[in-house]
Backbone as CSV, one residue per row, in Angstrom:
resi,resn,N_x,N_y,N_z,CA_x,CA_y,CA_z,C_x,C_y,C_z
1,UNK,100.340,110.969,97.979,100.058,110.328,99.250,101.026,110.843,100.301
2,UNK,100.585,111.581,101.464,100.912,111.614,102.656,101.120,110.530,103.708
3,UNK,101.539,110.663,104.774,101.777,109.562,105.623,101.046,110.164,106.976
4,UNK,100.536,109.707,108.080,99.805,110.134,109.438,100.657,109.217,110.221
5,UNK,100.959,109.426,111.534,101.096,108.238,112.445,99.834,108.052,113.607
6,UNK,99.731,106.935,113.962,98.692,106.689,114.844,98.458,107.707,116.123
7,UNK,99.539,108.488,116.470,99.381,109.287,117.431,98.892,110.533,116.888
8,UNK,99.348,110.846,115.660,98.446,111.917,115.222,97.042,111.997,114.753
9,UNK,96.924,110.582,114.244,95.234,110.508,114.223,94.717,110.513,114.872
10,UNK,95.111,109.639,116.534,94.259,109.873,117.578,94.181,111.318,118.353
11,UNK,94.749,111.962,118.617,95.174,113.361,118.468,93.993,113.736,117.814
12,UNK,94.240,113.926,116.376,92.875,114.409,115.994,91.812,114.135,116.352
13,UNK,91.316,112.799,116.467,90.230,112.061,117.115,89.824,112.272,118.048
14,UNK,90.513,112.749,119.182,90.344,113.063,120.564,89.986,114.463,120.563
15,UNK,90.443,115.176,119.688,90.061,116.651,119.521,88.541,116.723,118.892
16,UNK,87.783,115.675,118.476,86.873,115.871,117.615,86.330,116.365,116.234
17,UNK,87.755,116.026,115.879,87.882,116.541,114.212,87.204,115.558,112.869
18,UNK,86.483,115.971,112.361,85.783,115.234,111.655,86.992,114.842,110.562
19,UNK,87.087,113.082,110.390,88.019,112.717,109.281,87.140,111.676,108.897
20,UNK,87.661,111.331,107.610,87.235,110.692,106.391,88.657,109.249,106.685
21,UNK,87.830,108.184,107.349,88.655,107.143,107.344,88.055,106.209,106.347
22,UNK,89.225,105.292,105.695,88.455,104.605,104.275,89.447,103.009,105.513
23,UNK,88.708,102.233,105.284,89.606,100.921,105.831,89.624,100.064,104.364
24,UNK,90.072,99.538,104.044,90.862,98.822,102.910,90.960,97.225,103.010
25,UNK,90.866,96.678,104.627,90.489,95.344,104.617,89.702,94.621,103.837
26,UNK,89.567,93.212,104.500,88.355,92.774,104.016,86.921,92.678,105.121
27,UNK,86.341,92.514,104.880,85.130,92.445,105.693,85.242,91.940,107.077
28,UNK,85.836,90.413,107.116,85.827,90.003,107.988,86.981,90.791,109.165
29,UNK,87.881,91.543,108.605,88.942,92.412,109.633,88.347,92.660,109.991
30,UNK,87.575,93.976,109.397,86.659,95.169,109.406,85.609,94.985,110.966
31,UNK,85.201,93.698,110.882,83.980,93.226,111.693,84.897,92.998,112.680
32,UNK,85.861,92.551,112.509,86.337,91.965,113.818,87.351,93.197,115.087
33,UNK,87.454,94.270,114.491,87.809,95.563,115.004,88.070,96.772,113.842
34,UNK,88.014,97.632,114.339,87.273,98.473,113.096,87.580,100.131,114.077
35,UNK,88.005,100.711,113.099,88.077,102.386,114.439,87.073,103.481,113.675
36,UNK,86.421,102.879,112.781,85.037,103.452,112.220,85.127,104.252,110.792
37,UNK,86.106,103.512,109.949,86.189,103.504,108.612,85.024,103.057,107.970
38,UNK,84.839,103.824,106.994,84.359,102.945,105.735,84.829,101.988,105.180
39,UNK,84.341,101.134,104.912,84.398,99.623,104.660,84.984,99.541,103.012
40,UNK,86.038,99.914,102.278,86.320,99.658,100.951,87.605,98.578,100.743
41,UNK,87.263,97.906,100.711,87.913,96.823,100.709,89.327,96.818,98.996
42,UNK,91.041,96.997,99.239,91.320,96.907,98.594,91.219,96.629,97.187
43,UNK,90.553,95.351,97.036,89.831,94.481,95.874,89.127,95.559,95.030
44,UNK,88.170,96.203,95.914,87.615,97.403,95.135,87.955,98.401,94.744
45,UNK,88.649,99.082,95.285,89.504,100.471,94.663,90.317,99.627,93.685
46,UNK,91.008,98.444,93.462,91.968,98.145,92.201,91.050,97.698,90.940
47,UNK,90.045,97.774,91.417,88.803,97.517,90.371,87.996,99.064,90.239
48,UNK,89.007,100.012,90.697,88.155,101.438,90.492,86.561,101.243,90.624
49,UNK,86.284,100.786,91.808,84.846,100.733,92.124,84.411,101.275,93.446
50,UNK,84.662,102.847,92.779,85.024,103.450,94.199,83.709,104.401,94.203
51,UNK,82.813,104.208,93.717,81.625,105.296,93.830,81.479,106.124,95.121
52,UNK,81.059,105.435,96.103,81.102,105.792,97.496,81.960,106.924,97.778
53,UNK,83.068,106.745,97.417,84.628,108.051,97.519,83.915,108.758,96.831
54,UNK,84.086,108.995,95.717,83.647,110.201,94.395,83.718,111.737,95.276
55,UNK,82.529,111.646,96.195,82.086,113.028,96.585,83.340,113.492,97.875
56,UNK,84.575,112.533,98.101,85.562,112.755,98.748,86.653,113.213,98.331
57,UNK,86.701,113.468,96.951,87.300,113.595,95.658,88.564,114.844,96.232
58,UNK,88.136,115.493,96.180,88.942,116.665,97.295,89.026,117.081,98.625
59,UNK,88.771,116.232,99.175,88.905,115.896,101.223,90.266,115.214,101.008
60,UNK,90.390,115.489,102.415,91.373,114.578,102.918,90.658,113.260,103.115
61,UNK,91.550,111.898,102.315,90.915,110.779,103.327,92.217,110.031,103.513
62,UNK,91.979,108.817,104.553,93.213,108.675,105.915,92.439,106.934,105.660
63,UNK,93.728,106.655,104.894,93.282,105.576,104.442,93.936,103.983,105.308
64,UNK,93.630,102.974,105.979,93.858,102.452,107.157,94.197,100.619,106.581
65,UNK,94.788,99.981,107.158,94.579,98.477,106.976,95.352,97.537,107.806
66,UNK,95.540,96.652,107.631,96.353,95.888,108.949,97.374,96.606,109.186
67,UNK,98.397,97.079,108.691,100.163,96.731,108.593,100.428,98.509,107.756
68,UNK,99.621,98.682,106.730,100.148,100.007,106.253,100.467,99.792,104.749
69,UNK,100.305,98.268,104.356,101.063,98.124,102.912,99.514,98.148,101.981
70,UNK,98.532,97.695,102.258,97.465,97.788,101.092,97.071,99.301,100.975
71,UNK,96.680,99.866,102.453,96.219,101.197,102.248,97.127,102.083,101.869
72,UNK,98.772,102.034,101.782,99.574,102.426,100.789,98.898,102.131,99.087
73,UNK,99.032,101.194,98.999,98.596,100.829,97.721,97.189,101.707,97.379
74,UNK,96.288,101.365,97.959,94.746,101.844,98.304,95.321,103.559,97.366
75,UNK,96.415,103.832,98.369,96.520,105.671,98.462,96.612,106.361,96.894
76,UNK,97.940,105.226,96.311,98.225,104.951,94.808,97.315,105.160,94.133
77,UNK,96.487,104.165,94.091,95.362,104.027,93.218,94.762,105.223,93.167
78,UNK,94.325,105.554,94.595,93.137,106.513,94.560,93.962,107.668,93.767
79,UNK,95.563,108.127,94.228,96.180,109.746,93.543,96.293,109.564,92.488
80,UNK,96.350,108.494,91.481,96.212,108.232,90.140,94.629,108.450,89.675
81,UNK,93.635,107.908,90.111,92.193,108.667,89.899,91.575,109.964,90.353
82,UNK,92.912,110.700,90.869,92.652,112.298,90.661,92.306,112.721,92.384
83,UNK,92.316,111.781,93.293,92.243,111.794,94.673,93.320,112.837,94.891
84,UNK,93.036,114.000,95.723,94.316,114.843,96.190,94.744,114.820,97.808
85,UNK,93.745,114.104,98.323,94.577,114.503,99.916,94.230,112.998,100.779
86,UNK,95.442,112.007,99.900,95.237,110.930,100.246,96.408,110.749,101.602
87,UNK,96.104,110.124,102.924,97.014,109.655,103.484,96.674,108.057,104.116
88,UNK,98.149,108.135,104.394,97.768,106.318,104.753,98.643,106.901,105.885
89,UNK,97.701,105.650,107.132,97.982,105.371,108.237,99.326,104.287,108.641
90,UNK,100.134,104.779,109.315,101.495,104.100,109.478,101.553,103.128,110.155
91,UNK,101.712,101.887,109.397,101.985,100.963,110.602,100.479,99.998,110.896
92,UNK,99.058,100.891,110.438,97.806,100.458,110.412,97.323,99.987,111.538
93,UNK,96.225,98.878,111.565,95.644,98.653,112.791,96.741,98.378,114.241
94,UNK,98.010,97.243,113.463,98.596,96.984,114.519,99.187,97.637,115.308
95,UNK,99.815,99.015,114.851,100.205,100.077,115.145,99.483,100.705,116.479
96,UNK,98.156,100.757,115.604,97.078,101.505,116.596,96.534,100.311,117.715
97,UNK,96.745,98.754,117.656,96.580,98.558,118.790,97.495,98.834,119.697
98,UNK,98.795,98.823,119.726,99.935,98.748,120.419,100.356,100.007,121.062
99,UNK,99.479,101.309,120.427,99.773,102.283,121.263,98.615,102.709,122.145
């Protein structure tokens, strides 16, 4: 697991770079602001019920959540199931509202 900071994702974002965001919340975050992750909710990756990922298997994915501590975790999980270009977002949503 790598680390991103919010200025470099948006950076990318603004450049139009296609990334693979996984959000790690729960649903109701997700709904309630969202920067256009996929919806995998912690709960599920620790239950390796990650089908959806599979074909991301060797991408980069830029993994997101409130604060920075689940999608840390999230990152874990996934580089232990053979995930190679996992990063988590620093600091997470709150981060990215505040800048």
């Amino acid at each position: 697991m790598q680390l991103i900071t919010v200025a470099e994702l948006k950076d990318r974002l603004s450049n139009g770079e296609k990334i693979n965001l996984v959000d790690v919340r729960e649903i109701s975050e997700h709904n309630e602001f969202n920067i256009g992750g996929i919806l995998v909710p912690l709960g599920k990756i620790q239950a390796m019920d990650i089908g959806e990922l599979e074909a991301l298997k060797e991408q980069e994915l830029i993994c997101y959540c409130r604060s920075g501590n689940r999608s840390g975790q999230a990152c874990q999980i996934l580089d232990m199931l053979g995930f190679t270009h996992t990063k988590n977002l620093q600091g997470g949503m709150l981060a990215w509202q505040k800048a």
